[in-house]
ZADO-1210 file (C-alpha; in nm, 4 decimals, padded with zeros to 6 digits):
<atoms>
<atom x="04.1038" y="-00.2746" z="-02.8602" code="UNK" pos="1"/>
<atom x="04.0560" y="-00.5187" z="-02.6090" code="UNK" pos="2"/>
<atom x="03.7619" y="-00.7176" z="-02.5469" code="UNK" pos="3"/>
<atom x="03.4243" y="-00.5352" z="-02.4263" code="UNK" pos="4"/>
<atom x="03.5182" y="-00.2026" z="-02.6943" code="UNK" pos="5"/>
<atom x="03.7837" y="-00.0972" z="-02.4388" code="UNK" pos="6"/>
<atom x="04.0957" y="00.0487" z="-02.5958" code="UNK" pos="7"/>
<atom x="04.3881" y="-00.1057" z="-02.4799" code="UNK" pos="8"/>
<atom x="04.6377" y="00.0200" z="-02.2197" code="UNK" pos="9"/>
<atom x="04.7070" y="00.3977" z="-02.2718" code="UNK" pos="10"/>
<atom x="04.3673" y="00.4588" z="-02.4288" code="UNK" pos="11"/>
<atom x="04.1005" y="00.7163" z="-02.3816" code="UNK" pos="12"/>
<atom x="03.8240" y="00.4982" z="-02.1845" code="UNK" pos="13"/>
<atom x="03.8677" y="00.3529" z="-01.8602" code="UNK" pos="14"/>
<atom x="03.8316" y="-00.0237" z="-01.8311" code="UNK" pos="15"/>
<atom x="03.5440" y="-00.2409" z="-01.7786" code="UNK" pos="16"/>
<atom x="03.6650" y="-00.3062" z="-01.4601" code="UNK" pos="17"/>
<atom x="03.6635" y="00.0963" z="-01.3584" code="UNK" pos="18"/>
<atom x="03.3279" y="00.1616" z="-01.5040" code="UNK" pos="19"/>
<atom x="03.2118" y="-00.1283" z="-01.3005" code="UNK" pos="20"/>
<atom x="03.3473" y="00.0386" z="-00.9493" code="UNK" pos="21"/>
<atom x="03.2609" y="00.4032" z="-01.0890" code="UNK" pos="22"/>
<atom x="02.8713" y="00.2416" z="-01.1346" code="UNK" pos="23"/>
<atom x="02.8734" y="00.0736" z="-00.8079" code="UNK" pos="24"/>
<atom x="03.0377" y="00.3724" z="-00.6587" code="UNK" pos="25"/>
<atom x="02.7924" y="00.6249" z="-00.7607" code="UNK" pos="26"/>
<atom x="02.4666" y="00.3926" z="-00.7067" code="UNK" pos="27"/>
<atom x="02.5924" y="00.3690" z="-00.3209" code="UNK" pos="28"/>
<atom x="02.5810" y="00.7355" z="-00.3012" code="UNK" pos="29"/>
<atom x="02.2542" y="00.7584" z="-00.4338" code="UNK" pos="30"/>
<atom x="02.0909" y="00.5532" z="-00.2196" code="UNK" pos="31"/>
<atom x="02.2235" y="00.6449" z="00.0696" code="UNK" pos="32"/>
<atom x="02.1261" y="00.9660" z="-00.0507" code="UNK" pos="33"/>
<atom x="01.7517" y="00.9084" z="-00.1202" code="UNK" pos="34"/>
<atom x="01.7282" y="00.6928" z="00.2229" code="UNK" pos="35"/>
<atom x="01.8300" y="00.9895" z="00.4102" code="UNK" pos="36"/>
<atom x="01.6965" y="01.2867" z="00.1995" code="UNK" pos="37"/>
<atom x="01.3665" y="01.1205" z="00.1033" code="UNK" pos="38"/>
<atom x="01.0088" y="01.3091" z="00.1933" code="UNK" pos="39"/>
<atom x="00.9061" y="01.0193" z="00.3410" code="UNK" pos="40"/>
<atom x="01.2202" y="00.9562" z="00.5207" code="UNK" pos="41"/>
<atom x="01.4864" y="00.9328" z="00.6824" code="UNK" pos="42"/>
<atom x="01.5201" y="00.5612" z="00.6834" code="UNK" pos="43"/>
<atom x="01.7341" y="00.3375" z="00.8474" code="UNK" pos="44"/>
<atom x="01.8326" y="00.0404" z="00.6390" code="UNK" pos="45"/>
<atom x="01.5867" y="-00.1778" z="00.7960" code="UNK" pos="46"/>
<atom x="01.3081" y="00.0646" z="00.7347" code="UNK" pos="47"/>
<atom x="01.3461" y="00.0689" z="00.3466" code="UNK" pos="48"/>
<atom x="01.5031" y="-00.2704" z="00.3377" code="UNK" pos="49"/>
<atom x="01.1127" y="-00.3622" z="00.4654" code="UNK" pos="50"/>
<atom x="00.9360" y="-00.0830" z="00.2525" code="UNK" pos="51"/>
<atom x="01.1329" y="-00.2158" z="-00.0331" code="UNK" pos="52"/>
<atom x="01.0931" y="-00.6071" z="00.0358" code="UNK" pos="53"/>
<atom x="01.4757" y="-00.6806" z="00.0108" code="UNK" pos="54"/>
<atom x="01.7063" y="-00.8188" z="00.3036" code="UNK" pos="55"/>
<atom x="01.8585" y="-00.5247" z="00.5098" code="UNK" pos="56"/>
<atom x="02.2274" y="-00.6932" z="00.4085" code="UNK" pos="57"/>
<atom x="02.1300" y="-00.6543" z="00.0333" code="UNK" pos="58"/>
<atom x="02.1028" y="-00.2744" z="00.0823" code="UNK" pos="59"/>
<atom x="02.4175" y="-00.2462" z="00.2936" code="UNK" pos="60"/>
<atom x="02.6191" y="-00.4153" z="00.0756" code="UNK" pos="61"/>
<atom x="02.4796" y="-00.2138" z="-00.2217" code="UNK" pos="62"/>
<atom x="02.5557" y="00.1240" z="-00.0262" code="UNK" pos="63"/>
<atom x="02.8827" y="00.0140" z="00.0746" code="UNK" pos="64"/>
<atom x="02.9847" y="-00.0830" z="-00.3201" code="UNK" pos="65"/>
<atom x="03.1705" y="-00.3708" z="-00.1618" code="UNK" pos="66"/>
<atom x="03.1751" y="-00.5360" z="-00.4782" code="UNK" pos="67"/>
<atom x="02.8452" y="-00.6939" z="-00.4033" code="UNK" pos="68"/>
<atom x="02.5802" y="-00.8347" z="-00.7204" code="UNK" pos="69"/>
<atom x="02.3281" y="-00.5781" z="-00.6987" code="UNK" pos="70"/>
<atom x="02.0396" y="-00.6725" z="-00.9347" code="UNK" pos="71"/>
<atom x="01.7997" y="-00.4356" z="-01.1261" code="UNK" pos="72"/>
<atom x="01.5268" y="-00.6089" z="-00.9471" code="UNK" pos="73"/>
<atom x="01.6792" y="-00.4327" z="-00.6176" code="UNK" pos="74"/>
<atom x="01.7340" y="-00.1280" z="-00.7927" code="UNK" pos="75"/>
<atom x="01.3326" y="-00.1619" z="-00.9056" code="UNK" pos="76"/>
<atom x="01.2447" y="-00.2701" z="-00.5466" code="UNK" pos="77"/>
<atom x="01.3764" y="00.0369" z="-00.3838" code="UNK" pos="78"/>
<atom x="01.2522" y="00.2897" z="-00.6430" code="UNK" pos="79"/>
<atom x="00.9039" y="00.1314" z="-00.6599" code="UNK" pos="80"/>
<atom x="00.8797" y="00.1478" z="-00.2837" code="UNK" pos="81"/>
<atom x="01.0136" y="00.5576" z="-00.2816" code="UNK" pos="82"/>
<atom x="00.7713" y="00.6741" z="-00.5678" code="UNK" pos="83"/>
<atom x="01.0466" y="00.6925" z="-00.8004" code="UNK" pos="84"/>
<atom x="00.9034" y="00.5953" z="-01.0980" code="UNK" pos="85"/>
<atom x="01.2364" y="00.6450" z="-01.2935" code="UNK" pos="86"/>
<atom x="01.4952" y="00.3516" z="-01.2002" code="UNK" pos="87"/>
<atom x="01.7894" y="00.4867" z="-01.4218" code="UNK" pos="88"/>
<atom x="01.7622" y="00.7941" z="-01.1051" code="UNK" pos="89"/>
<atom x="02.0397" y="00.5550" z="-00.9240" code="UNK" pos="90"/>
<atom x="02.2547" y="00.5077" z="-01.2764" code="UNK" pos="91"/>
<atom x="02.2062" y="00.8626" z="-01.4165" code="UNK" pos="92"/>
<atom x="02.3651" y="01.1579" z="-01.2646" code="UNK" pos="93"/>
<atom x="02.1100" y="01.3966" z="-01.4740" code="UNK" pos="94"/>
<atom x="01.7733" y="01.1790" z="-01.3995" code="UNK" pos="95"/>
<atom x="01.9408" y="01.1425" z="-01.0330" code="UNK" pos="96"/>
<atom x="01.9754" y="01.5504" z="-00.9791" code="UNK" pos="97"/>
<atom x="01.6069" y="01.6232" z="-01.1466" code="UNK" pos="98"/>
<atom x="01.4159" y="01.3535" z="-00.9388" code="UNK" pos="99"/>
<atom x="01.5881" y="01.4769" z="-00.5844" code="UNK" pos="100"/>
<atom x="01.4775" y="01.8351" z="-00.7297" code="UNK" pos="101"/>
<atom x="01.0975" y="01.7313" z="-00.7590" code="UNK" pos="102"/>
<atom x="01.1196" y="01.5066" z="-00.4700" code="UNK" pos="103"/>
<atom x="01.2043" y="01.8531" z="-00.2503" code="UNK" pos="104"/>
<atom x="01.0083" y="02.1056" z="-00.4408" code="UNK" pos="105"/>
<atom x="00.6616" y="01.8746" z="-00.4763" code="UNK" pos="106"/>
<atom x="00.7321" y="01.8442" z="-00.8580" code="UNK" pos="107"/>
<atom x="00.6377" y="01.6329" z="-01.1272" code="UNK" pos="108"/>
<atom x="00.7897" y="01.3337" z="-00.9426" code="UNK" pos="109"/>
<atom x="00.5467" y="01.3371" z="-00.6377" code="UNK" pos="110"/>
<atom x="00.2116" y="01.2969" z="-00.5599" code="UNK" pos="111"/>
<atom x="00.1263" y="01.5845" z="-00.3755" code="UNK" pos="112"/>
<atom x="00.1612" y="01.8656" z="-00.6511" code="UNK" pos="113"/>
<atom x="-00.1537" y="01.7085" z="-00.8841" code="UNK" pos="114"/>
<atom x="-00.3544" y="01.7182" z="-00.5699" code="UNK" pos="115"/>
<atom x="-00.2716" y="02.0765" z="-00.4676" code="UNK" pos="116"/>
<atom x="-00.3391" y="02.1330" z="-00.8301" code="UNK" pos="117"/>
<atom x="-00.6576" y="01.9989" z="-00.8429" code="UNK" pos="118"/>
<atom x="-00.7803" y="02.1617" z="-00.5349" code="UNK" pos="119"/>
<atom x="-00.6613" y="02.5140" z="-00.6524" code="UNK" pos="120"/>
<atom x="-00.8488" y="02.5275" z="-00.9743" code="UNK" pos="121"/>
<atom x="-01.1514" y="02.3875" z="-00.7901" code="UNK" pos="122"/>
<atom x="-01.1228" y="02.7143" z="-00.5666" code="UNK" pos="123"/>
<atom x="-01.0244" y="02.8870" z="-00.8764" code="UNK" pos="124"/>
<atom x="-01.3164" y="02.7753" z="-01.0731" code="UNK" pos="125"/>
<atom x="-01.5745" y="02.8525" z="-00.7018" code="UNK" pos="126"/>
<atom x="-01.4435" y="03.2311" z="-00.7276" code="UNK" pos="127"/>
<atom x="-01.5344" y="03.2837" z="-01.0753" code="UNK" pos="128"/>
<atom x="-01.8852" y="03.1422" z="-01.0590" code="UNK" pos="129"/>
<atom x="-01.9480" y="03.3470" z="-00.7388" code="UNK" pos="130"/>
<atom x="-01.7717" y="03.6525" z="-00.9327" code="UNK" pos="131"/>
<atom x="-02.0492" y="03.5723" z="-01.2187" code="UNK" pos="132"/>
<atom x="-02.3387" y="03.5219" z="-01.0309" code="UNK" pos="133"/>
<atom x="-02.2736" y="03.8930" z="-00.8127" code="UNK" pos="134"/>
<atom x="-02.2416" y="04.0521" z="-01.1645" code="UNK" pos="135"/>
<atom x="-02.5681" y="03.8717" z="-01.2839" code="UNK" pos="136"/>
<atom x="-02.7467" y="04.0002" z="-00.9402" code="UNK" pos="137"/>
<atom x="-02.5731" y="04.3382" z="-00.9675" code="UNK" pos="138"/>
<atom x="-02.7134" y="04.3704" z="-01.3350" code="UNK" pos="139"/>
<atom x="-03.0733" y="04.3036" z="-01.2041" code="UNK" pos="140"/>
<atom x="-03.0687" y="04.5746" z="-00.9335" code="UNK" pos="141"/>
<atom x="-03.2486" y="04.9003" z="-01.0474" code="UNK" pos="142"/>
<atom x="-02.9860" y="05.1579" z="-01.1392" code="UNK" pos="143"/>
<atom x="-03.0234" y="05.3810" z="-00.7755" code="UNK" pos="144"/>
<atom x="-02.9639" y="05.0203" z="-00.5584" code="UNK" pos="145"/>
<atom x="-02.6439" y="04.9164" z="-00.7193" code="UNK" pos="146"/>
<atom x="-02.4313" y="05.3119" z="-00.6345" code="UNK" pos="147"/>
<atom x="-02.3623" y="05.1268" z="-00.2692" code="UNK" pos="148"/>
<atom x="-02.5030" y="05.5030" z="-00.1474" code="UNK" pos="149"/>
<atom x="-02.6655" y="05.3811" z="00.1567" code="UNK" pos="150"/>
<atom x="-02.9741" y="05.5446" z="00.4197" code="UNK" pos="151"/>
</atoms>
């Protein structure tokens, strides 16, 4: 094995070095994903460079995987600013595809659903006490007014 757990040459995992481009590789695609795909978007670089308070070169180099340092506190930055609460959604292919999903469909991951919910069982909750206030009304009629006969 060589150093960092690797196996050596002709082994089963890919080197440090690989992993390293694979990582930078796939976090580039995700954000430019999320910066063009976003609710709230499309952005330009400068827009979420400024939503996210980091320099507009930090994000290019970090979609570009030029090799560039990007830091978790970017990674944080950017999420933070998109309502992602979930950072590892630009390291995890899984957390990546299920926060996209509730970003489109108004799910778990965005604000909108507990408001919609909220404001259907409200309505929800207005029909039945109308519904039990017409039955209570309707119970109290004498028996020839409730038939709905009519002059």
């Amino acid at each position: 094995m060589q150093q960092g757990g690797a196996p050596a040459e002709g082994g089963e995992h890919p080197s440090l070095e690989a992993r390293i481009t694979a990582a930078k590789a796939d976090v580039a695609r995700r954000l430019r994903y999320v910066r063009q795909h976003h609710p709230d978007g499309p952005f330009t670089l400068a827009g979420l460079a400024e939503r996210a308070g980091v320099s507009k070169r930090t994000l290019s180099q970090a979609e570009s995987a030029d090799g560039s340092n990007l830091t978790l506190e970017t990674l944080l930055k950017v999420s933070d600013s998109l309502g992602i609460p979930r950072p590892a959604y630009f390291l995890d292919e899984q957390v990546f595809r299920q926060v996209n999903s509730e970003l489109a469909g108004g799910g778990p991951g965005s604000e909108a659903p507990p408001a919609r919910v909220d404001q259907l069982s409200r309505m929800l909750n207005d029909i039945l006490d109308t519904a039990a206030r017409a039955r209570c009304a309707l119970r109290d009629l004498p028996a020839g007014e409730n038939a709905g006969g009519g002059a």
